[in-house]
DRENPA-3360 file (N, C-alpha, C; in nm, 2 decimals, always signed):
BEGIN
1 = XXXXXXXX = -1.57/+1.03/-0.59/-1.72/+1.01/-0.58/-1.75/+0.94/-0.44 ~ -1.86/+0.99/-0.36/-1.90/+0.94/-0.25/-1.94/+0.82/-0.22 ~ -2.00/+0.73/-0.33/-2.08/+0.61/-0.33/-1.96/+0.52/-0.32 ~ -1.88/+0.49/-0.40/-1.78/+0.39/-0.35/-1.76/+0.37/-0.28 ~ -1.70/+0.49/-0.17/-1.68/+0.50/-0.06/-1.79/+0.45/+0.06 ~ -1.87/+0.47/+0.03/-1.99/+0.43/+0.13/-2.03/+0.33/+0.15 ~ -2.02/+0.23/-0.02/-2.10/+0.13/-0.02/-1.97/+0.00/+0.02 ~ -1.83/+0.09/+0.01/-1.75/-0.01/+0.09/-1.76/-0.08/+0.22;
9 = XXXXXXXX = -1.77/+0.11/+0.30/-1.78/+0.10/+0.43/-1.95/+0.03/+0.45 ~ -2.02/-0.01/+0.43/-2.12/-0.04/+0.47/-2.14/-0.18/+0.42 ~ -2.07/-0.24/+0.34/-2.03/-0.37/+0.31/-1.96/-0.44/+0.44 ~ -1.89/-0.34/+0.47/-1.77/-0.36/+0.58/-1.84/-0.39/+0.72 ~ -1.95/-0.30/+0.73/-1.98/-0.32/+0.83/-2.11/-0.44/+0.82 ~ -2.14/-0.43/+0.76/-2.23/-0.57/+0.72/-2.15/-0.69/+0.78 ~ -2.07/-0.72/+0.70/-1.96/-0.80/+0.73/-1.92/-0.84/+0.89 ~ -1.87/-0.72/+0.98/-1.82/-0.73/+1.07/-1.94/-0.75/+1.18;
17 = XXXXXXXX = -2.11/-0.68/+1.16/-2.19/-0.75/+1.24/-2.21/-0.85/+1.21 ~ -2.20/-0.96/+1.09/-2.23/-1.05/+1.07/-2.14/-1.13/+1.14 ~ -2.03/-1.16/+1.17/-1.91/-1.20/+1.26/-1.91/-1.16/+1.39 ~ -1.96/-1.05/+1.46/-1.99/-1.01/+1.56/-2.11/-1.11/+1.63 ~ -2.17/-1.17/+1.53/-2.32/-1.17/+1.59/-2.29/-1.30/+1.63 ~ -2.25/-1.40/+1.56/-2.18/-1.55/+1.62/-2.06/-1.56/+1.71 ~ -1.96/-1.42/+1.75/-1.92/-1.48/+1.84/-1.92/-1.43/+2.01 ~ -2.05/-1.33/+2.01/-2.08/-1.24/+2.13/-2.15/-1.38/+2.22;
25 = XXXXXXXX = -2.12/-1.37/+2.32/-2.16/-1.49/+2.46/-2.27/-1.40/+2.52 ~ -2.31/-1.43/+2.61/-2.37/-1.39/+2.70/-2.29/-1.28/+2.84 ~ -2.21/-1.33/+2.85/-2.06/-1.26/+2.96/-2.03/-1.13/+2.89 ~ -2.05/-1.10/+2.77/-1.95/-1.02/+2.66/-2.07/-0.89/+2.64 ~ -2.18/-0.92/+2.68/-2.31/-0.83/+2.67/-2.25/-0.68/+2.79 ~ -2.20/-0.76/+2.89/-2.13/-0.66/+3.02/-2.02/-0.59/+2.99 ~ -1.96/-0.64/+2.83/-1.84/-0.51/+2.83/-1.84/-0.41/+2.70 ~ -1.78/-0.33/+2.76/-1.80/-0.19/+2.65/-1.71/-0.22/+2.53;
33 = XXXXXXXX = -1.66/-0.33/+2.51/-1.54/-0.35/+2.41/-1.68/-0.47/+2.32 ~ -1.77/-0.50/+2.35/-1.84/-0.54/+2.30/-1.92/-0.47/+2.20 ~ -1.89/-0.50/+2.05/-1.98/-0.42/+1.94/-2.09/-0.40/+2.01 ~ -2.19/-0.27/+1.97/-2.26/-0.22/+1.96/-2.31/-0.21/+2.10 ~ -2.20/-0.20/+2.19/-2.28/-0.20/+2.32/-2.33/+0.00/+2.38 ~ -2.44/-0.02/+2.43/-2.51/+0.11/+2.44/-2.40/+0.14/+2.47 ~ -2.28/+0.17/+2.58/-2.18/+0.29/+2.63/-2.18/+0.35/+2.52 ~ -2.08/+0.28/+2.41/-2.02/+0.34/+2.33/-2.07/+0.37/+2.24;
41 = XXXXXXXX = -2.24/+0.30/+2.17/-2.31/+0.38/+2.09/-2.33/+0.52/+2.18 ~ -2.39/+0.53/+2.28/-2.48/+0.63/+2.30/-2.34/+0.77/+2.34 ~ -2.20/+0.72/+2.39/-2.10/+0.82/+2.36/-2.09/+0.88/+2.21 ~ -2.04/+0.77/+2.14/-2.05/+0.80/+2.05/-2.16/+0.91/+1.92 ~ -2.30/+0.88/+2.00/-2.38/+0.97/+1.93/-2.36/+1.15/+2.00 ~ -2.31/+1.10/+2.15/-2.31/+1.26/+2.20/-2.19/+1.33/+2.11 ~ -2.07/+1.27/+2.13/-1.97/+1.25/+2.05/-1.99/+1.34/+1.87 ~ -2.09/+1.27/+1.86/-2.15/+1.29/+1.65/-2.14/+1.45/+1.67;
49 = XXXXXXXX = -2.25/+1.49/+1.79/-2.36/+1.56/+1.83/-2.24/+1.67/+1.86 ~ -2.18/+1.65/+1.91/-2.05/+1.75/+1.99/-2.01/+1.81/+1.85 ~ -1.95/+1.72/+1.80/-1.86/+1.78/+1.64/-1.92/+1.84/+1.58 ~ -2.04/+1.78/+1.55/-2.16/+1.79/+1.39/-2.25/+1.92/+1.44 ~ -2.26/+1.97/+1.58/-2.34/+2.08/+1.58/-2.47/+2.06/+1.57 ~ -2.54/+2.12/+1.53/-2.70/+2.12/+1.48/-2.70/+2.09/+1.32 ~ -2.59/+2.02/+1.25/-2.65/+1.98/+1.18/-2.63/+1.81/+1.16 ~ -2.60/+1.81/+1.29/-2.61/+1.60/+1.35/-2.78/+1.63/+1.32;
57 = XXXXXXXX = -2.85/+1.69/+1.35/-3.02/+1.68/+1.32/-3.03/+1.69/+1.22 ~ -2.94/+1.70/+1.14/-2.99/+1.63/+0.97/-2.93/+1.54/+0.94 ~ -2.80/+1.52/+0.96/-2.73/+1.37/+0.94/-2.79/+1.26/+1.00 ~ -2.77/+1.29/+1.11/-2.79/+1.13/+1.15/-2.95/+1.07/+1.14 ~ -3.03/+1.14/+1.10/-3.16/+1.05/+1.07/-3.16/+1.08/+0.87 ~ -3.05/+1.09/+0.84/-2.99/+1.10/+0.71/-2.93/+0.92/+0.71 ~ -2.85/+0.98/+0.77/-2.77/+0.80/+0.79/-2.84/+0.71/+0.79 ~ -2.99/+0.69/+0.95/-2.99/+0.60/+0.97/-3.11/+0.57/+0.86;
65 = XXXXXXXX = -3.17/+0.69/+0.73/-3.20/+0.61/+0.64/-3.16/+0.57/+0.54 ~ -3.02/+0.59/+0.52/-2.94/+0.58/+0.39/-2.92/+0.39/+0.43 ~ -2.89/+0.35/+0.51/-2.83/+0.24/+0.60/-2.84/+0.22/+0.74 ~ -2.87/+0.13/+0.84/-2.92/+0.15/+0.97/-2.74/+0.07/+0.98 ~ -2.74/-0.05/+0.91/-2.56/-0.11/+1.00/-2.52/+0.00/+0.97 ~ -2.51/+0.08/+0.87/-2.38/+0.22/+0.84/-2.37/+0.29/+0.97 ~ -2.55/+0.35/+1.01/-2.54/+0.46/+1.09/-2.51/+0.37/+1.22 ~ -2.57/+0.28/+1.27/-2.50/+0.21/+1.38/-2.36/+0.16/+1.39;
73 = XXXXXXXX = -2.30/+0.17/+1.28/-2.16/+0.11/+1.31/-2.05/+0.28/+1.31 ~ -2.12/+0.37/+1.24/-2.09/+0.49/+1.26/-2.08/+0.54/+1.40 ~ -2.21/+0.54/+1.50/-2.23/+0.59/+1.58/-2.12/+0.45/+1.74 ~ -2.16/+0.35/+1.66/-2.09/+0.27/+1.81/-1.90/+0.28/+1.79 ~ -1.87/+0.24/+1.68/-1.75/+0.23/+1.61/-1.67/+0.36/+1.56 ~ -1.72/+0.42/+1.48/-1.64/+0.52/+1.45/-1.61/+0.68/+1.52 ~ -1.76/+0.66/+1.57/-1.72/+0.77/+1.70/-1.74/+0.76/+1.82 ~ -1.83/+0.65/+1.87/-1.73/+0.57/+2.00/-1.65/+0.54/+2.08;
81 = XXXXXXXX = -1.57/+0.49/+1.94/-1.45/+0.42/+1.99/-1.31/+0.45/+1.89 ~ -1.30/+0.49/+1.79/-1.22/+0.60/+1.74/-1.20/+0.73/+1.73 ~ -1.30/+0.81/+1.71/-1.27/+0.93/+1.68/-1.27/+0.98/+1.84 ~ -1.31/+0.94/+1.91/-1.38/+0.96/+2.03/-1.20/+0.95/+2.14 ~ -1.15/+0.86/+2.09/-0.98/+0.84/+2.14/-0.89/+0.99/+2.13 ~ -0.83/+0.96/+2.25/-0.72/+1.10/+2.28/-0.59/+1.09/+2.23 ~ -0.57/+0.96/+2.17/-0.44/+0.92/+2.13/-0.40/+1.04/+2.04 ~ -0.42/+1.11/+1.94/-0.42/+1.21/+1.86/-0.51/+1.33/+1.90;
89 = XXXXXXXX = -0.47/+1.46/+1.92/-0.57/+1.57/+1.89/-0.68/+1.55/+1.79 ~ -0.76/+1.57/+1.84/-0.88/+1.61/+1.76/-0.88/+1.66/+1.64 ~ -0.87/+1.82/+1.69/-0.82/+1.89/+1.55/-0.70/+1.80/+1.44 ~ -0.63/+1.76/+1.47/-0.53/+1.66/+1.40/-0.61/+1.55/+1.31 ~ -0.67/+1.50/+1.41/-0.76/+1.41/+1.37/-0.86/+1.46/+1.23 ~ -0.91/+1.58/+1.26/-1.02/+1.61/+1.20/-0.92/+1.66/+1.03 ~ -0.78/+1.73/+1.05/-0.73/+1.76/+0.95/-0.73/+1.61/+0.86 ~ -0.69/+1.54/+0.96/-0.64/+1.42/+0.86/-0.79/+1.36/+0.78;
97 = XXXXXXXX = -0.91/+1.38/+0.84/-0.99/+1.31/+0.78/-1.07/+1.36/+0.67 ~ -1.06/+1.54/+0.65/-1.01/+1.56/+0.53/-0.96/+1.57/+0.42 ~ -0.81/+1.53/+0.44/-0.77/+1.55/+0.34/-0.77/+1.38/+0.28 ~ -0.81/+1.27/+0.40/-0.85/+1.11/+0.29/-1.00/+1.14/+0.24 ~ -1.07/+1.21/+0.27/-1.21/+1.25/+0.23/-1.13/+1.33/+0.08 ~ -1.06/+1.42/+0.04/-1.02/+1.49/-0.05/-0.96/+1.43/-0.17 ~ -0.89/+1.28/-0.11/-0.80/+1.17/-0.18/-0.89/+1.09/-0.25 ~ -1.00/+1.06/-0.19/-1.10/+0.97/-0.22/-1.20/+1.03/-0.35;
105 = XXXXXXXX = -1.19/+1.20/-0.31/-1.30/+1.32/-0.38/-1.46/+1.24/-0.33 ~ -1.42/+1.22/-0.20/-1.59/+1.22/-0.12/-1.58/+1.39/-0.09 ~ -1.68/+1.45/-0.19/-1.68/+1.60/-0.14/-1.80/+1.62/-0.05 ~ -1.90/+1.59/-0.02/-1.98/+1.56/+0.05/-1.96/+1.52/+0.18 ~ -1.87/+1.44/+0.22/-1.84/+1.41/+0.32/-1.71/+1.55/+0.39 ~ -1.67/+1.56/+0.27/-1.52/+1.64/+0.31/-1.58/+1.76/+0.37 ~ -1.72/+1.82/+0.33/-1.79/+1.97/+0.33/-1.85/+1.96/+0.51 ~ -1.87/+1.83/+0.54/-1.94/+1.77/+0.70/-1.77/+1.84/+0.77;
113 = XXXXXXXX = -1.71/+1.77/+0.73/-1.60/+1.76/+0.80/-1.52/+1.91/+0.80 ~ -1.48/+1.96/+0.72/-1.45/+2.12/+0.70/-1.56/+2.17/+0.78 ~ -1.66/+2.18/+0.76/-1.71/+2.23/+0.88/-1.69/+2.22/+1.02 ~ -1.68/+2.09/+1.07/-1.66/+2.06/+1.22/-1.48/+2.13/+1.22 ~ -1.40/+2.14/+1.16/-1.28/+2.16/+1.16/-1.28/+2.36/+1.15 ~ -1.40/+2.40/+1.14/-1.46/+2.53/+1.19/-1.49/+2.57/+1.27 ~ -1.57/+2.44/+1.29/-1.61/+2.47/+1.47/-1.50/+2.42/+1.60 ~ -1.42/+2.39/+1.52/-1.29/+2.36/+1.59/-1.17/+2.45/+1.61;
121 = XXXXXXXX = -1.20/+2.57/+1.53/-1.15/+2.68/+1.54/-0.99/+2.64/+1.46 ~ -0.99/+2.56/+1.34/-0.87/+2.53/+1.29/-0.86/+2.61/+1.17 ~ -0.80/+2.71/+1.13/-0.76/+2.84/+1.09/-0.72/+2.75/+0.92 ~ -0.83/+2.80/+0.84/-0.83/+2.78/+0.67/-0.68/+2.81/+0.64 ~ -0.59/+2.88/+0.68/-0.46/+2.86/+0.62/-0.35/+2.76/+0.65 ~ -0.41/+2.69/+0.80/-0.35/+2.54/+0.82/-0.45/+2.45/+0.73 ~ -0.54/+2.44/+0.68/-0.58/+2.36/+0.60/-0.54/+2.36/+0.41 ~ -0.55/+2.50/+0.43/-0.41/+2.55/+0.27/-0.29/+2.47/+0.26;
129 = XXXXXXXX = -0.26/+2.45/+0.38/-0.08/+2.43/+0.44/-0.11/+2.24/+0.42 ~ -0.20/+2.27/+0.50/-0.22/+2.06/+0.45/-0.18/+2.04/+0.29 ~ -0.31/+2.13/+0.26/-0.33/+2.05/+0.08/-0.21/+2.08/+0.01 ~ -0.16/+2.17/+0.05/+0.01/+2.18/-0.01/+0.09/+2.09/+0.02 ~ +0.13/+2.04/+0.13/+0.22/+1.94/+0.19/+0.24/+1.80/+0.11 ~ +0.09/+1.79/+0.04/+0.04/+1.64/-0.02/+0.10/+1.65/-0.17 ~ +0.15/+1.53/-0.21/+0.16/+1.54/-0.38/+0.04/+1.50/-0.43 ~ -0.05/+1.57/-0.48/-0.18/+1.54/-0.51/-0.18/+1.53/-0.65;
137 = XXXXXXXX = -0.26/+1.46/-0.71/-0.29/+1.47/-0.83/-0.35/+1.61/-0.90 ~ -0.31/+1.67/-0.98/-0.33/+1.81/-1.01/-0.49/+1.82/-0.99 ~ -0.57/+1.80/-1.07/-0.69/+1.80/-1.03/-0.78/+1.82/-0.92 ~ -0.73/+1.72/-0.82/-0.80/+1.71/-0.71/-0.71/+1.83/-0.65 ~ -0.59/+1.83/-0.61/-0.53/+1.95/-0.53/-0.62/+2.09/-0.57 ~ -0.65/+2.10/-0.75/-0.70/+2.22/-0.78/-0.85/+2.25/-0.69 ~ -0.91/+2.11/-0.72/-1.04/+2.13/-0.64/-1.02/+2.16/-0.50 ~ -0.96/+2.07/-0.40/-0.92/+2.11/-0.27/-0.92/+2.26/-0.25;
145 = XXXXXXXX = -0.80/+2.31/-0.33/-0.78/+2.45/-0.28/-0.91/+2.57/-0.32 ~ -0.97/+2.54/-0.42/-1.12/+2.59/-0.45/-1.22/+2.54/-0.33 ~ -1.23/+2.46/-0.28/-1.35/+2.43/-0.20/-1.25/+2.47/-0.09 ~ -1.17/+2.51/-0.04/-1.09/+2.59/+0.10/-1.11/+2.68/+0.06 ~ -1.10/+2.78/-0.07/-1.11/+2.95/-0.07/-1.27/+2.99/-0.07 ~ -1.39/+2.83/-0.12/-1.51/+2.89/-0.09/-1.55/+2.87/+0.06 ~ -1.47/+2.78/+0.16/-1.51/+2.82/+0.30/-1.42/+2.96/+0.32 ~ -1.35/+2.99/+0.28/-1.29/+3.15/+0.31/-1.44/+3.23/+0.30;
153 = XX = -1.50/+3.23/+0.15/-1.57/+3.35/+0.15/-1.69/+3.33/+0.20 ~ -1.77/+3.19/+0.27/-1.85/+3.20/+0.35/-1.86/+3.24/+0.49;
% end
């Protein structure tokens, strides 16, 4: 279910601006390692925008009404300054964030993400090959491989 998962991560980030916010100086406004500093939001949204396609124009003014810390900590933090990192392939990256989206059964989020892993030209039978690799709990693996053969027949 999707809400757990959300309402973690947006607890989370509650949290971490709230901590952020008492110990940013004035000197610390000049660096990009600084939460929420424009660089890395505004990378970050080109970033969303690059993956997410045209349908970032429905997400992100999705986000920023579901939660404004969410979609701000999304946009400065998670694709900023993580997803945004070369340390891993992309595609790598994007497999893996599936299949914890799949572990979780955020299907909603997993359907964003199988997408961008579309537009990334990552071939549905390496994604087969993932869900197999995992000892999943029967159920969920069932579902997985059902929501991979309905991106086949779309």
């Amino acid at each position: 279910m999707a809400i757990p998962l959300f309402a973690s991560v947006i607890a989370c980030c509650r949290l971490s601006a709230q901590k952020t916010e008492t110990r940013v100086s004035p000197d610390d406004e000049l660096s990009p390692e600084t939460p929420h500093h424009p660089t890395c939001r505004n990378t970050g949204e080109a970033f969303f925008r690059e993956l997410y396609g045209d349908d970032a124009n429905l997400v992100l003014p999705f986000l920023d009404q579901l939660d404004a810390t969410l979609a701000s900590w999304l946009r400065d933090h998670a694709y900023g300054r993580v997803m945004n990192r070369s340390l891993i392939p992309l595609e790598h990256r994007e497999r893996l964030a599936i299949l914890l989206l799949a572990a979780d059964q955020c299907w909603k989020q997993w359907e964003s993400h199988a997408r961008i892993c579309l537009r990334l030209s990552i071939p549905l039978n390496q994604l087969g090959m993932d869900a197999d690799n995992l000892a999943w709990p029967h159920e969920t693996r069932s579902e997985l491989k059902r929501r991979i053969q309905q991106l086949r027949n779309t």
